[in-house]
Every structure is written in C-alpha cells, then in structure tokens.
N, C-alpha and C positions, 0 to 999 in steps of 0.2 A: 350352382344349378340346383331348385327344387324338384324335388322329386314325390310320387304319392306315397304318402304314409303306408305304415306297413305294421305286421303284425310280429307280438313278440320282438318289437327290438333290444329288448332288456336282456333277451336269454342268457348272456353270457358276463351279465355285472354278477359279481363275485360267485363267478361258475366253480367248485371244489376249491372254496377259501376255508378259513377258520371262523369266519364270518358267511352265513348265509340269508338269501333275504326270502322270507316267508311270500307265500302265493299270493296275498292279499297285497303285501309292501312292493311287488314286482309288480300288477295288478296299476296300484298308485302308480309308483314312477312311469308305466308305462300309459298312464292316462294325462301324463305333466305334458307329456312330447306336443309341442307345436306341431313340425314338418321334420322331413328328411332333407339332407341335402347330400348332395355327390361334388368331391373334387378332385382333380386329377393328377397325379402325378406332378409334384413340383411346385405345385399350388400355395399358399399360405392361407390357411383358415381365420387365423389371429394373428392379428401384429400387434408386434411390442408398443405398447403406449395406447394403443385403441381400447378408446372406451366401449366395456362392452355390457350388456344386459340378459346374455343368454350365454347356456354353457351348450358343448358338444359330447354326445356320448360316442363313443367309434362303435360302429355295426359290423363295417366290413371294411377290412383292408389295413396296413401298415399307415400309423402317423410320427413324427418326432419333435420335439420339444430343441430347438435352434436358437442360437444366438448368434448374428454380427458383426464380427470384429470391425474396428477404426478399419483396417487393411483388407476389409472384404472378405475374411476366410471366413465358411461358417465354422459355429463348435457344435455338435449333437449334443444334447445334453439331456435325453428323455427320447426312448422307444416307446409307443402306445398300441395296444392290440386290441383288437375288438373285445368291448364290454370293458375298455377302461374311459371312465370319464376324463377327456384331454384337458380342462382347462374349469374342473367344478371349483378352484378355488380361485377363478374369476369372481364368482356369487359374491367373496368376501373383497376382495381384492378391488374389482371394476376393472380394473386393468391390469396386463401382464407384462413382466420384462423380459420377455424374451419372444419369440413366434413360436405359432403349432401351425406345421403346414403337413402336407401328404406326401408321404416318401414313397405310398402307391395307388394308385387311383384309389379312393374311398368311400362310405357314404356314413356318412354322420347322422345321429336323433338328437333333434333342435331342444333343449327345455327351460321356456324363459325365466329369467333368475324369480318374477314375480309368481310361477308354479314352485319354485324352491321357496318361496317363503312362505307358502300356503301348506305346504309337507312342516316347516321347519314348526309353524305355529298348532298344526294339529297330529302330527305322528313324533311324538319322538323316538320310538325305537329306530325306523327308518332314517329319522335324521341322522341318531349316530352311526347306522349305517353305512351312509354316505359320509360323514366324517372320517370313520375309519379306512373309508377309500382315498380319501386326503391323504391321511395320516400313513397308507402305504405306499402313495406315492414319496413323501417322503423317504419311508425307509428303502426303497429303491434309490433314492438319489442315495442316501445312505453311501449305499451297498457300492456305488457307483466311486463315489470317493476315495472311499478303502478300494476298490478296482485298481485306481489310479497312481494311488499312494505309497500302495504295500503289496502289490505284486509285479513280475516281471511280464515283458512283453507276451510269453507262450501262456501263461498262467491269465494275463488278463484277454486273453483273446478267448481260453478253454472256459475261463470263468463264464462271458460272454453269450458263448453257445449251451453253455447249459443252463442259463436262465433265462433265454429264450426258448431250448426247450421246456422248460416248467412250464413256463408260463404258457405256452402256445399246446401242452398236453392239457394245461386245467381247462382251457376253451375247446379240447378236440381238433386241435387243429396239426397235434405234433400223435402220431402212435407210440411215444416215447424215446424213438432213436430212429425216425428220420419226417426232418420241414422241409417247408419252404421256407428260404429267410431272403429275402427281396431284399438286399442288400450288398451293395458294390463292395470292393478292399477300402474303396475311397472311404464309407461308411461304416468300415469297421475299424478303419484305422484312426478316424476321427473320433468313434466311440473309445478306443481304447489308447490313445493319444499316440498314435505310432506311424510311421511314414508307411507309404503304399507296398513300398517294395519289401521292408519290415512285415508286412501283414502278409505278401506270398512269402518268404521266407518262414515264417510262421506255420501258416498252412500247410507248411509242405512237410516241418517237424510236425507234426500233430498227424498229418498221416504220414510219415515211415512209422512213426511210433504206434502205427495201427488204432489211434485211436479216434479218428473220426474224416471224415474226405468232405469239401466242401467244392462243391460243381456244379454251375448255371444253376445259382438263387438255390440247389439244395443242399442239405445239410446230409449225412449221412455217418451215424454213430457207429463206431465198432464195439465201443467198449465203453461204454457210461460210467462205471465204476473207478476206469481208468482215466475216464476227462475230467469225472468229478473232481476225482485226487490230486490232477495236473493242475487245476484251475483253483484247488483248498476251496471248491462249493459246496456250500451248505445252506440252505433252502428257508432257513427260520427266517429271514425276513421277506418272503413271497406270504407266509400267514397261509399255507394250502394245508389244506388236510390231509390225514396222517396218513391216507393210501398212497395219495398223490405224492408227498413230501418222502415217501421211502421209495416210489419209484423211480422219480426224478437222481437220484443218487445211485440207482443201478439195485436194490436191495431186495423188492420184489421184482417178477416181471409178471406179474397180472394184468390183462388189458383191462381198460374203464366196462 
C-alpha cells in the first residue's frame, strides 16, 4: 500500500553511529525517496529471487530478513529497525536470497536504485556513507554467527536483548533498560536457534537471576551490567558512539 510522502524520513539512518551523516547528505537522501509505502504484519516486502530496482529504508516499525526451508520452516536471519536500510545491497545485487518481510505492520521510504546512482556518481562522502551501512549490516550477521557458535542457550538469548536494546536506544526508541520488542518465543527462539519451550525456560533464568523480565512484547532491564556480562556483550560492532556504546553496557546511566 502507498502512502503520501512525508517529512524527515531519514531521521534515524545512522541516528548516534560512529558514522554520521551531515545536514546536507540527510537533505540528498531524503530528496532520492520516491513514495512511502506501508505493510502489515506478515507481509513479504522482497522475495527471494525478485528482481528488484528499488531499495527500502524502515521508517517505522519492526522488519526481518527470512529464509525458507525445503520443509517450510522459516530461519530469521536479520532483525531491521527504523532508519536501517533492509535490502540497500539489492542496488548491487538486483536480487536477494532470502525475503525482507514485516514482523510488524511498517512503513517503508521507496529510493529507486537509479536515485542511488545519481548520489553514487556525485556525493562520494555520502556514498561511503551508505556503504558503511552495508558494511554494518554485515558485521551484525557477524555478530549473529558468533551468537550461534560460541554461546550457550541463556547467553545467546541475554546477548540478543542487549542488542536490541542498543540499537533501539541509538533511535530513541529504548530509555536504556526498558522496549518494546514485538516479538513472539517462536521469534526468538528461531533467532537464537533454540526450541520454544527452551526460550521460556530461559526467560525465566534471566529473571530469577534478577536480570531482566520479558512480558507482552516488553522488555524490562533490571541490571544491564548484569545481562551484558550474562550474554559476553560488547557493542563494537553496532559502530555507536562512545555515550551510547558505554551506556548500552550499564557504564553510564545518563539519558540521551
């Protein structure tokens, strides 16, 4: 569904990164945007193998990066929050292997890949810009691997929540130790490759252990210092800046 364009939808691409984008290069991007669009809950924005011409940036709302099993199960394999671009390395790509669909109703800014090469041929600072947003989606899948690899079931779940808060305090959208996190056991369990009943079981250590309570999509921190440590988090590959990047770990408690 389109919807009418709107103002500021950039606010939040590389909102307290180590990377930030100047008034003029926010300015550009947000002069590239085509249209808005809105989808809802469940939706698939990109399918695997569609050729595609235009990228989406998230304005508002939760999206994930899915894959298909032969047997029908999906796998999550990429959380998206407002002001990350889901799918800018379509531009090089044309196509993706996996789906970006909406895990909650959201509205996406359209920007056709021919405005991305009209930025790529006249701004370069902005272009690396937007590469280094590649480039941290990457170190998120990263991050993601090692999750999988080299932690235990409590630690990859503690991990989990504390890079969702990061990420969700660099956009305003977390006050540092309590979200919203719209997302079922089924979807964390599938991010953190652990069965459902494994994921309350989980939840339920992590609060005796006083360290965090998770109830109807919200999250609520007791001890940040303590989940950090549960979870061996450590925020260098989020690229936040150094207010951000200490409070996320419990070290400050100064609000933004």
């Amino acid at each position: 569904m389109i919807c009418p364009h709107q103002t500021m939808l950039t606010k939040n691409v590389l909102q307290n990164r180590s990377h930030v984008l100047s008034a003029l290069e926010r300015s550009i991007l947000e002069g590239a945007i085509a249209e808005t669009r809105t989808y809802a809950a469940g939706e698939v924005a990109v399918h695997q193998g569609m050729v595609v011409n235009i990228s989406l940036l998230l304005v508002a709302g939760f999206m994930t990066r899915h894959i298909d099993a032969p047997d029908g199960r999906r796998h999550l394999v990429g959380i998206h929050l407002p002001g990350d671009f889901v799918d800018l390395h379509a531009y090089a790509l044309k196509k993706l292997d996996h789906d970006v669909g909406a895990l909650t109703d959201v509205t996406v800014a359209v920007i056709p890949h021919t405005a991305l090469e009209r930025i790529q041929a006249v701004h370069d600072h902005l272009t690396r810009q937007l590469w280094f947003l590649t480039l941290l989606d990457a170190a998120i899948h990263r991050q993601w691997i090692y999750r999988l690899s080299g932690l235990n079931a409590l630690e990859r779940v503690a991990h989990l929540l504390c890079e969702m808060n990061a990420r969700l305090l660099a956009i305003g959208l977390s006050d540092g130790n309590s979200f919203s996190l719209p997302m079922t056991q089924v979807d964390i369990g599938e991010v953190c490759s652990i069965t459902n009943v494994h994921v309350n079981r989980v939840v339920r250590q992590l609060r005796e252990m006083g360290l965090c309570t998770i109830k109807a999509a919200q999250v609520e921190i007791h001890d940040l210092k303590g989940l950090a440590a549960a979870g061996q988090f450590d925020p260098h590959y989020l690229y936040l800046n150094e207010q951000i990047a200490q409070r996320v770990t419990g070290r400050i408690p100064e609000t933004l």
